[in-house]
PDB file with SEQRES, HELIX, SHEET and CRYST1 records, atoms N, CA, C and O in Angstrom:
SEQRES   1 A   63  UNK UNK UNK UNK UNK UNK UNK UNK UNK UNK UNK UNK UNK          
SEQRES   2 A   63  UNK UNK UNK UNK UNK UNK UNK UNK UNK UNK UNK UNK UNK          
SEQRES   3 A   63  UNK UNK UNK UNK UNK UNK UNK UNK UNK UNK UNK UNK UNK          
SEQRES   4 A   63  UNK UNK UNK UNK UNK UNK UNK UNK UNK UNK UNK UNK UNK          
SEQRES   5 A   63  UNK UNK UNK UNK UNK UNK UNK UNK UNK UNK UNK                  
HELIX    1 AA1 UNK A   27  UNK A   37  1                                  11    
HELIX    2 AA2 UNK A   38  UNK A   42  3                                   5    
HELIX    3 AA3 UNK A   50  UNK A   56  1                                   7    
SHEET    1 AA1 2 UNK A   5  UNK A   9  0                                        
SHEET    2 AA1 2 UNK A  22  UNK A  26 -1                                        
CRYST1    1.000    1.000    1.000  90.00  90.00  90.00 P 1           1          
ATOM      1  N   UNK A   1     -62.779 -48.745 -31.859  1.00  0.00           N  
ATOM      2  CA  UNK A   1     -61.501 -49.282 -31.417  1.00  0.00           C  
ATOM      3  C   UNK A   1     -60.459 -48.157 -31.387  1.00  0.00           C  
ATOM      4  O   UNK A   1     -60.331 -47.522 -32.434  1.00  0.00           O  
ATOM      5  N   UNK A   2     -59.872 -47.897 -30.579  1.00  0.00           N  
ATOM      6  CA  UNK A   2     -58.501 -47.216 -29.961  1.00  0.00           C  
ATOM      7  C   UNK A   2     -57.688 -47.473 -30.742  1.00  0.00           C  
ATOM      8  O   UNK A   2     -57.622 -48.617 -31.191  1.00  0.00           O  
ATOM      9  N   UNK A   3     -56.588 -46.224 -31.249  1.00  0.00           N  
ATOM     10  CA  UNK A   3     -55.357 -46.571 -32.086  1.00  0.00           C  
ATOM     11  C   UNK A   3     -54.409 -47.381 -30.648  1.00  0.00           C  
ATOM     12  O   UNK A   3     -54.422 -46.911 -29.510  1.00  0.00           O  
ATOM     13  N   UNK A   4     -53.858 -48.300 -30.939  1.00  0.00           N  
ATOM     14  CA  UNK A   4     -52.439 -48.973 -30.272  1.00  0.00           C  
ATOM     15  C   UNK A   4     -51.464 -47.552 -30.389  1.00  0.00           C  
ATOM     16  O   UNK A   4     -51.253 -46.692 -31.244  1.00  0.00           O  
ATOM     17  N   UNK A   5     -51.004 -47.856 -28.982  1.00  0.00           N  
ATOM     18  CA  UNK A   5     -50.356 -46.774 -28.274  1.00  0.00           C  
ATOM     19  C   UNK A   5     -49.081 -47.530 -28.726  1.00  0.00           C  
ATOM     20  O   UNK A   5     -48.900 -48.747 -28.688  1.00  0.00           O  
ATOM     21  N   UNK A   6     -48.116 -46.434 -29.224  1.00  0.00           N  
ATOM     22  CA  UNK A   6     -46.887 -46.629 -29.160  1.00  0.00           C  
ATOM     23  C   UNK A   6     -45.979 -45.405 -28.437  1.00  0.00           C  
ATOM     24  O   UNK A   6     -46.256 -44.212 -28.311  1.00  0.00           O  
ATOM     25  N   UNK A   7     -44.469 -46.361 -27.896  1.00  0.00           N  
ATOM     26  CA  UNK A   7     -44.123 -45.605 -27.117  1.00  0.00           C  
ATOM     27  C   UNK A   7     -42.178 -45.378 -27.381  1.00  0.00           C  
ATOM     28  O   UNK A   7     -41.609 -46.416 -27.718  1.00  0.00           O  
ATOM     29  N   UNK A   8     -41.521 -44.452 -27.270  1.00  0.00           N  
ATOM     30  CA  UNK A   8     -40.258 -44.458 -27.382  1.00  0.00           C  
ATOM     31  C   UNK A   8     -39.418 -43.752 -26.339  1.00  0.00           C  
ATOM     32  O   UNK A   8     -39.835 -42.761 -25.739  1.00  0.00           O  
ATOM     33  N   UNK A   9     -38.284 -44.260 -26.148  1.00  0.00           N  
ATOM     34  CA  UNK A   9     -37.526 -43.868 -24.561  1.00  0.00           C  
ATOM     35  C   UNK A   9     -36.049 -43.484 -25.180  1.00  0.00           C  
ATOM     36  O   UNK A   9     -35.545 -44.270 -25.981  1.00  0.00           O  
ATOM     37  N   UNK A  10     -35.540 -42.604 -24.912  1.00  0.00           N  
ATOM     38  CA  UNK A  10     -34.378 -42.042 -25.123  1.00  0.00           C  
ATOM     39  C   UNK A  10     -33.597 -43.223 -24.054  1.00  0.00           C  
ATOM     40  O   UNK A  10     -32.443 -43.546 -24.336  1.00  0.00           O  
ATOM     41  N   UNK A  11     -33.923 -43.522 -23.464  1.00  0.00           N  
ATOM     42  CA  UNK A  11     -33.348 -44.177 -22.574  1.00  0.00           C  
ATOM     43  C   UNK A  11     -32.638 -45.628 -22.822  1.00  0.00           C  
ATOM     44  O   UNK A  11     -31.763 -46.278 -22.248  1.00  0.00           O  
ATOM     45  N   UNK A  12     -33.264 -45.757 -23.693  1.00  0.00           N  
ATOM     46  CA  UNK A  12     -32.742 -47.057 -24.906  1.00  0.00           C  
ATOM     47  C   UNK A  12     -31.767 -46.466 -26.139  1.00  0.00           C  
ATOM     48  O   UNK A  12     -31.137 -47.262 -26.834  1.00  0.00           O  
ATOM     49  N   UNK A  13     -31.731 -45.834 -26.238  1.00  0.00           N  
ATOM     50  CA  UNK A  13     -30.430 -44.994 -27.150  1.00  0.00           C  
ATOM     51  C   UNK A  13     -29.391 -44.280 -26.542  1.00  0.00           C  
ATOM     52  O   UNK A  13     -29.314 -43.072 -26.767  1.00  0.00           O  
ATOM     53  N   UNK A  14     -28.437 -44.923 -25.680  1.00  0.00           N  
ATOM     54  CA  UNK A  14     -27.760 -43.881 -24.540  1.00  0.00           C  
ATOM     55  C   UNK A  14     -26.814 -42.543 -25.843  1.00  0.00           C  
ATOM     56  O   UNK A  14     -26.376 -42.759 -26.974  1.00  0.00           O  
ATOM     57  N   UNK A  15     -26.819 -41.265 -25.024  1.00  0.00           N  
ATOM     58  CA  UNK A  15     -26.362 -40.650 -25.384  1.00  0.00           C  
ATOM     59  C   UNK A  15     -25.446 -39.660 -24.708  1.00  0.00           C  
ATOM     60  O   UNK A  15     -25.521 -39.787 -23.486  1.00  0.00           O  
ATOM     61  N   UNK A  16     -24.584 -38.692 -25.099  1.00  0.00           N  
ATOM     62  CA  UNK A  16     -23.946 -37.864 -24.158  1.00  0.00           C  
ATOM     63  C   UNK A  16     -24.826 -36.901 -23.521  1.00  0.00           C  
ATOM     64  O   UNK A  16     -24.287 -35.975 -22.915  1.00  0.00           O  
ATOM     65  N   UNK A  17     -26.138 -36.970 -23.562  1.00  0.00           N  
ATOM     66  CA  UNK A  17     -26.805 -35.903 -22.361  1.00  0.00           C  
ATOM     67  C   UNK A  17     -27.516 -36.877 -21.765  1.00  0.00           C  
ATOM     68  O   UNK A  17     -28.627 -36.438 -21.469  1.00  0.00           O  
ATOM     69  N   UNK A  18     -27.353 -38.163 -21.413  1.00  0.00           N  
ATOM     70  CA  UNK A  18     -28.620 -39.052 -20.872  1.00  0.00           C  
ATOM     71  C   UNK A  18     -29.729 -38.804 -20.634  1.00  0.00           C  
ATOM     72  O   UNK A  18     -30.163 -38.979 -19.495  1.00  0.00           O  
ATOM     73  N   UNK A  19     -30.556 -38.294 -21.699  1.00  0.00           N  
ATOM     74  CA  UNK A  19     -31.506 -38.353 -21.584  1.00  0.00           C  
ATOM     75  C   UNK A  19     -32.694 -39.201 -21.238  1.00  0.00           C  
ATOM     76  O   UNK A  19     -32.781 -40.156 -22.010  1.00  0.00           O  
ATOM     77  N   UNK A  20     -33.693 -39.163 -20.274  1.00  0.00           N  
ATOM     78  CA  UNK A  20     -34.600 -39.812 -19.327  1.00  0.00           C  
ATOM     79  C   UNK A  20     -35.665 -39.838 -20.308  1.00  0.00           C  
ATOM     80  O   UNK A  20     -36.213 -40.928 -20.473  1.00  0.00           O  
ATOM     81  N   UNK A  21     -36.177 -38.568 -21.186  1.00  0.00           N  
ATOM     82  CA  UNK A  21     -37.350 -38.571 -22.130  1.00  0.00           C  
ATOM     83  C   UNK A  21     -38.263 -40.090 -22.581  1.00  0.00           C  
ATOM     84  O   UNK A  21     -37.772 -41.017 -23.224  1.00  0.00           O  
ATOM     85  N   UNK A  22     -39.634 -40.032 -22.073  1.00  0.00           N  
ATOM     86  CA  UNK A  22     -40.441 -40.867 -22.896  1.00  0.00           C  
ATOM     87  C   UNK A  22     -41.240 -40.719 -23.531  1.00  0.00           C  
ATOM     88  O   UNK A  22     -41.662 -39.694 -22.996  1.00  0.00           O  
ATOM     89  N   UNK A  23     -41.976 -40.910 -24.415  1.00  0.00           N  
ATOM     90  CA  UNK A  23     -43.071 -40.628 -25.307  1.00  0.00           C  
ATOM     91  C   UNK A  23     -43.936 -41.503 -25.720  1.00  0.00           C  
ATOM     92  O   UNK A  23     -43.499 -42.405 -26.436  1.00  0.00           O  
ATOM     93  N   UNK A  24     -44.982 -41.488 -25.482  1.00  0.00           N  
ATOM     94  CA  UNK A  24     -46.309 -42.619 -25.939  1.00  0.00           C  
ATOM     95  C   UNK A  24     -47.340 -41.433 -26.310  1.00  0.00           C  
ATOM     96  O   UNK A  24     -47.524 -40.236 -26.092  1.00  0.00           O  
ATOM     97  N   UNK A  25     -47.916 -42.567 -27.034  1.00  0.00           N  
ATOM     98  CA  UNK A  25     -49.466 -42.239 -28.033  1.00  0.00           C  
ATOM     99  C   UNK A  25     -49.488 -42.464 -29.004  1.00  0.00           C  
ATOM    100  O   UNK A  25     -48.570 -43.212 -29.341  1.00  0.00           O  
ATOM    101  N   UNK A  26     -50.297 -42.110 -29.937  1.00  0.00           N  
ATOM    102  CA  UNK A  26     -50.607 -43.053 -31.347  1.00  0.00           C  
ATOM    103  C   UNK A  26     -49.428 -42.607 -31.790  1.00  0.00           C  
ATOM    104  O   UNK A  26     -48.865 -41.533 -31.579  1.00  0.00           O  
ATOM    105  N   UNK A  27     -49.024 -43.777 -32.590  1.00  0.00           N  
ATOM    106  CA  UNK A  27     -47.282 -43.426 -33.954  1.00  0.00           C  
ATOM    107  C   UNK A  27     -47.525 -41.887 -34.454  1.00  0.00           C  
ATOM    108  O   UNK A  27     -46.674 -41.009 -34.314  1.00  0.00           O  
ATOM    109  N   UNK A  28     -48.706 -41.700 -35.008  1.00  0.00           N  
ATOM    110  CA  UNK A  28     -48.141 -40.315 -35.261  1.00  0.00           C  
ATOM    111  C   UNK A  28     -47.844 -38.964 -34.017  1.00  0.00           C  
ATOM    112  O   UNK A  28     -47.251 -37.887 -34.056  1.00  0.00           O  
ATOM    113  N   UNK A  29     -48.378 -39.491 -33.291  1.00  0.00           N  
ATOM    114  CA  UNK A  29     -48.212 -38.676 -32.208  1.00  0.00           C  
ATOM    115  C   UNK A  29     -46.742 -37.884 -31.907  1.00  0.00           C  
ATOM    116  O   UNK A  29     -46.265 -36.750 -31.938  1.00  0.00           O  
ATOM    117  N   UNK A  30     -46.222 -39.792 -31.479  1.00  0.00           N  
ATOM    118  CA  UNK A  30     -44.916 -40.126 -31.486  1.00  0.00           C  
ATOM    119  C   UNK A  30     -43.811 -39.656 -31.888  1.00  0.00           C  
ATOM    120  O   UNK A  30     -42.812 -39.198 -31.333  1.00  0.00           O  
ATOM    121  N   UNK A  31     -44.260 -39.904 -33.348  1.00  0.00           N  
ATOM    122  CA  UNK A  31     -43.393 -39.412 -34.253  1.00  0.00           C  
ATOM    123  C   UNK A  31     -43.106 -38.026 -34.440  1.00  0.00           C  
ATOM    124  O   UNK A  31     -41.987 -37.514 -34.454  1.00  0.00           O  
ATOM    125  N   UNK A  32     -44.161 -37.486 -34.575  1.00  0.00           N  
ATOM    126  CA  UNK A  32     -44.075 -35.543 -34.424  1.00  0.00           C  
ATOM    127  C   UNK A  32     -43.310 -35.597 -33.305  1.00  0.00           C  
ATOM    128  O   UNK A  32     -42.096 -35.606 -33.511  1.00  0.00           O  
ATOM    129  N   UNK A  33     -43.760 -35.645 -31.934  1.00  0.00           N  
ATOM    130  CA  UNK A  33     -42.891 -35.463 -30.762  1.00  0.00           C  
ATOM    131  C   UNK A  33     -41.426 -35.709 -30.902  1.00  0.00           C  
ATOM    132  O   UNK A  33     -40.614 -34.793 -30.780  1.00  0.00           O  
ATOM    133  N   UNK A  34     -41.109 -36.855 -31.140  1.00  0.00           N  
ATOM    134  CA  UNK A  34     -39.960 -37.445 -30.791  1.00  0.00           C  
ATOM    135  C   UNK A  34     -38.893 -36.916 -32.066  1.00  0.00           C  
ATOM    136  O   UNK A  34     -37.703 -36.623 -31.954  1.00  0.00           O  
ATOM    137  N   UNK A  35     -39.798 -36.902 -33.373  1.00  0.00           N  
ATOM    138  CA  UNK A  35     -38.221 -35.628 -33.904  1.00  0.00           C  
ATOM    139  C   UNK A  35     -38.445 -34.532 -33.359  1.00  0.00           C  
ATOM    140  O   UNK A  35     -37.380 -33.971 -33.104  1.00  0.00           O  
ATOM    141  N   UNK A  36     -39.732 -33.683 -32.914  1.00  0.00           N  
ATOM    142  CA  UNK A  36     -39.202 -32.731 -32.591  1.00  0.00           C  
ATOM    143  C   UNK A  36     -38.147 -32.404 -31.467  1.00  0.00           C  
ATOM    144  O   UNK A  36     -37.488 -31.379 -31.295  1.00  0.00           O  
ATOM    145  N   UNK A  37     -38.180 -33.448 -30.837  1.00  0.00           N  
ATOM    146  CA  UNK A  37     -37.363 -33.624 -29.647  1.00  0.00           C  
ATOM    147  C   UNK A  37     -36.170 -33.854 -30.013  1.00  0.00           C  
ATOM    148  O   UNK A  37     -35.264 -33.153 -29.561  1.00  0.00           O  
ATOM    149  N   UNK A  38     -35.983 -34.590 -30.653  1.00  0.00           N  
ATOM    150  CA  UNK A  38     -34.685 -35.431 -31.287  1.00  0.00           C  
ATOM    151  C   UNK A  38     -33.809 -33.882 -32.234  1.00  0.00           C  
ATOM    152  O   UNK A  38     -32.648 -33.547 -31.999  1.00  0.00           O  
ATOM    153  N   UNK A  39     -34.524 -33.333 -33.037  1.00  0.00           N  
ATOM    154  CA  UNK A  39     -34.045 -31.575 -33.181  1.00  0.00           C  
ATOM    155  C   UNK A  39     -33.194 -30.822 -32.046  1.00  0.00           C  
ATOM    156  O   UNK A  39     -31.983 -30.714 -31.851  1.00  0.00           O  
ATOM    157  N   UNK A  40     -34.230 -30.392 -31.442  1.00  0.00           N  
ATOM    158  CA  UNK A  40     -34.474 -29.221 -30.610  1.00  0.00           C  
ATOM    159  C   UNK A  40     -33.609 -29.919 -29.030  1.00  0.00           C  
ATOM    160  O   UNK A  40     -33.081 -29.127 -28.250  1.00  0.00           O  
ATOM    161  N   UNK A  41     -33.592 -31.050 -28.829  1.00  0.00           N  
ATOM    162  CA  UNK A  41     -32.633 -31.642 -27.700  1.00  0.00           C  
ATOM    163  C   UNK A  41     -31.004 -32.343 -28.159  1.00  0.00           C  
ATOM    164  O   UNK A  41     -29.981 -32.151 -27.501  1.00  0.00           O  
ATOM    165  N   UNK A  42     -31.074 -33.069 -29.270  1.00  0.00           N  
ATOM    166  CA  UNK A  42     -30.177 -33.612 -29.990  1.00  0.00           C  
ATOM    167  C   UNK A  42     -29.366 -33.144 -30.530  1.00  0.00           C  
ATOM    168  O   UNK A  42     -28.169 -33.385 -30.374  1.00  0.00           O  
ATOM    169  N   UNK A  43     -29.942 -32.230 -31.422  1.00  0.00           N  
ATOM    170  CA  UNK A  43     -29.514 -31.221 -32.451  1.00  0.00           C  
ATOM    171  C   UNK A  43     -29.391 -31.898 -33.708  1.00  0.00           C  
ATOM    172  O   UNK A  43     -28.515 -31.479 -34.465  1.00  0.00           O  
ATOM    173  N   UNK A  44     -30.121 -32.893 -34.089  1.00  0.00           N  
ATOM    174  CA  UNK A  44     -30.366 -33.490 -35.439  1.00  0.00           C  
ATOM    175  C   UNK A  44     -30.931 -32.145 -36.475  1.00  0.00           C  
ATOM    176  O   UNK A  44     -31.174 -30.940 -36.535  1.00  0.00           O  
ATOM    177  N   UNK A  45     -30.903 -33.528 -37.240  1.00  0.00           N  
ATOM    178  CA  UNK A  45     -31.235 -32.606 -38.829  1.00  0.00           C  
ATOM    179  C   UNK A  45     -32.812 -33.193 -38.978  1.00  0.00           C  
ATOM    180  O   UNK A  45     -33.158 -34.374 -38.997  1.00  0.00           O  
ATOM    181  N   UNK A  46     -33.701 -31.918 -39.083  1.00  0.00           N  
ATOM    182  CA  UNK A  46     -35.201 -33.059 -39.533  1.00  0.00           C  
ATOM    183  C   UNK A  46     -35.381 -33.565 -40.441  1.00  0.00           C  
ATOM    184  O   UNK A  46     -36.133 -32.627 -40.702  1.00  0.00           O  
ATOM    185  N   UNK A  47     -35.473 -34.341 -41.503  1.00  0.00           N  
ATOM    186  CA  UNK A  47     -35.265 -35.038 -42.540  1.00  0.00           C  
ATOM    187  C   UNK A  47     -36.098 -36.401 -42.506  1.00  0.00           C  
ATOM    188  O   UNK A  47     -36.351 -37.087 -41.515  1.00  0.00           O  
ATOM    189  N   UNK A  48     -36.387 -36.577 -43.569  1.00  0.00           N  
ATOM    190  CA  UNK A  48     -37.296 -37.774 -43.498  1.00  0.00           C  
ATOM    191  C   UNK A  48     -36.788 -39.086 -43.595  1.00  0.00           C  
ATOM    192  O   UNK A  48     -37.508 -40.022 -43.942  1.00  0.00           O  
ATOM    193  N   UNK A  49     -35.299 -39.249 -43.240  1.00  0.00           N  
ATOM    194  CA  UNK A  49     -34.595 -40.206 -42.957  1.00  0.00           C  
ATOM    195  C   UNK A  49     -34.816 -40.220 -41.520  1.00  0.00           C  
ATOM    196  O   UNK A  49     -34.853 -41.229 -40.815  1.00  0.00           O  
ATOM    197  N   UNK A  50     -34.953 -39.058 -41.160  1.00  0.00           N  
ATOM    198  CA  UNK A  50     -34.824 -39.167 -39.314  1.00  0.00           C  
ATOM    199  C   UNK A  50     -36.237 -39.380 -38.821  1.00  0.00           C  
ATOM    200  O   UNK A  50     -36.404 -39.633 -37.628  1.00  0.00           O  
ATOM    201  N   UNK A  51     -37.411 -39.288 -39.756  1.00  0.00           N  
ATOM    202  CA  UNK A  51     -38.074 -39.570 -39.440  1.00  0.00           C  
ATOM    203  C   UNK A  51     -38.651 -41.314 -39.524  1.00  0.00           C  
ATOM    204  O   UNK A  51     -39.194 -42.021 -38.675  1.00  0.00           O  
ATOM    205  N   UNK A  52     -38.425 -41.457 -40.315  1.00  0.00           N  
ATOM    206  CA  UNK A  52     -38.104 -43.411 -40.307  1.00  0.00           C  
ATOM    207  C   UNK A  52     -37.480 -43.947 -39.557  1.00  0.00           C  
ATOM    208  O   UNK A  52     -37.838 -44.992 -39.013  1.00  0.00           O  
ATOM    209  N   UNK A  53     -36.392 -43.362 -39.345  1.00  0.00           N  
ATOM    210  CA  UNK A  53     -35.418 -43.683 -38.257  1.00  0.00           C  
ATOM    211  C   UNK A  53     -36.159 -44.127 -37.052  1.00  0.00           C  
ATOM    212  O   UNK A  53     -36.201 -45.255 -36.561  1.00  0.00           O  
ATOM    213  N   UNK A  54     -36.776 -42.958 -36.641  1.00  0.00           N  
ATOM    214  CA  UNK A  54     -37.771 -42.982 -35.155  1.00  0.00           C  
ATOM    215  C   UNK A  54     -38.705 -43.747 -35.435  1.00  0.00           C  
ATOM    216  O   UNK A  54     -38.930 -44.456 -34.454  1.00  0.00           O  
ATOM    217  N   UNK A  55     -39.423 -43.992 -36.334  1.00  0.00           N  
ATOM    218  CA  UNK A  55     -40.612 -44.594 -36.529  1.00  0.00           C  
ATOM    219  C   UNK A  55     -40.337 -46.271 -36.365  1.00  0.00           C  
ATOM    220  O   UNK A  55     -41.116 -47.011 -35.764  1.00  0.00           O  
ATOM    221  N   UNK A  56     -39.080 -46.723 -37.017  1.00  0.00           N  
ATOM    222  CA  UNK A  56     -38.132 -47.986 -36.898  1.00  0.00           C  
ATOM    223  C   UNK A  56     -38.392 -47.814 -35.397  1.00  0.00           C  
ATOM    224  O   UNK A  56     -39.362 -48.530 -35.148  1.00  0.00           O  
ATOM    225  N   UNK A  57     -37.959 -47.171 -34.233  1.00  0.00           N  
ATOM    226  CA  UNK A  57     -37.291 -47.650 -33.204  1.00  0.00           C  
ATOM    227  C   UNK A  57     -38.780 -47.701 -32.331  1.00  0.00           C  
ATOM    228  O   UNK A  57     -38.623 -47.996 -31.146  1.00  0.00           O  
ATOM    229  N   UNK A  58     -39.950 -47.495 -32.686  1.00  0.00           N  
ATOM    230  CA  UNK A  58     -41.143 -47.320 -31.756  1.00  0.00           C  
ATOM    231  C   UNK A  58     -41.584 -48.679 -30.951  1.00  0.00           C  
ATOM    232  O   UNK A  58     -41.106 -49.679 -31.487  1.00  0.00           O  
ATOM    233  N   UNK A  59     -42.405 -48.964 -29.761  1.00  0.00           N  
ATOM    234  CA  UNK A  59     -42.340 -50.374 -29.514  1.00  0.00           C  
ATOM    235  C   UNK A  59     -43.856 -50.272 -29.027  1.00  0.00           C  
ATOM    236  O   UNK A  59     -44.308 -49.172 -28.712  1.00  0.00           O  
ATOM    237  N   UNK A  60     -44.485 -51.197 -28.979  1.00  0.00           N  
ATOM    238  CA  UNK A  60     -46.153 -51.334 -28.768  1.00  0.00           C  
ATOM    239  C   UNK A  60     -45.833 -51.101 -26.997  1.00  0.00           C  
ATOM    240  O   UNK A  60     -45.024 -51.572 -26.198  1.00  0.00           O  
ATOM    241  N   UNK A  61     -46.884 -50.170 -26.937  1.00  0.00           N  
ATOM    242  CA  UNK A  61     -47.138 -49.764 -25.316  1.00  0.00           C  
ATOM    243  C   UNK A  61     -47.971 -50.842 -24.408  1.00  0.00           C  
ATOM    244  O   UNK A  61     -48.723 -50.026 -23.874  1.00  0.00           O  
ATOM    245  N   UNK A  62     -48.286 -51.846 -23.971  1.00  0.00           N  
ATOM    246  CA  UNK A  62     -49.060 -52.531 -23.158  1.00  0.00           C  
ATOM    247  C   UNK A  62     -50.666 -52.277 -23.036  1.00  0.00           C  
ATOM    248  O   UNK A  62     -50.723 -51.118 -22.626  1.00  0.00           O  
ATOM    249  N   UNK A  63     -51.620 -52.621 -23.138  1.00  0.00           N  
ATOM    250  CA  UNK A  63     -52.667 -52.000 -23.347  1.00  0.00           C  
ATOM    251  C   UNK A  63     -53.556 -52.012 -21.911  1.00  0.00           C  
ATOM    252  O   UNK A  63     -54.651 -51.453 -21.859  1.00  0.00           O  
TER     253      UNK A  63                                                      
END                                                                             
């Protein structure tokens, strides 16, 4: 059995650079990606608050 794909969209969090960014694949996938993104595009702090944070906002991908 296949891990359930999860997926997260900047596009649901509007921000001052509107970002278009999406991301799917397994949660951990996700999760690496999307703080690193959330860093390196955002300019967050990496922290393992920010990483819950993202992990909170993930939504099941359609199979």
């Amino acid at each position: 059995m296949t891990a359930k794909r999860k997926s997260i969209d900047c596009r649901d969090y509007p921000s001052e650079k509107n970002c278009s960014l999406k991301i799917s694949g397994t949660e951990e996938e996700v999760v690496d990606a999307a703080v690193q993104h959330a860093v390196s595009a955002h300019g967050h702090q990496e922290t393992p608050e920010l990483r819950e944070r993202i992990k909170s906002m993930l939504k099941d991908e359609p199979n």
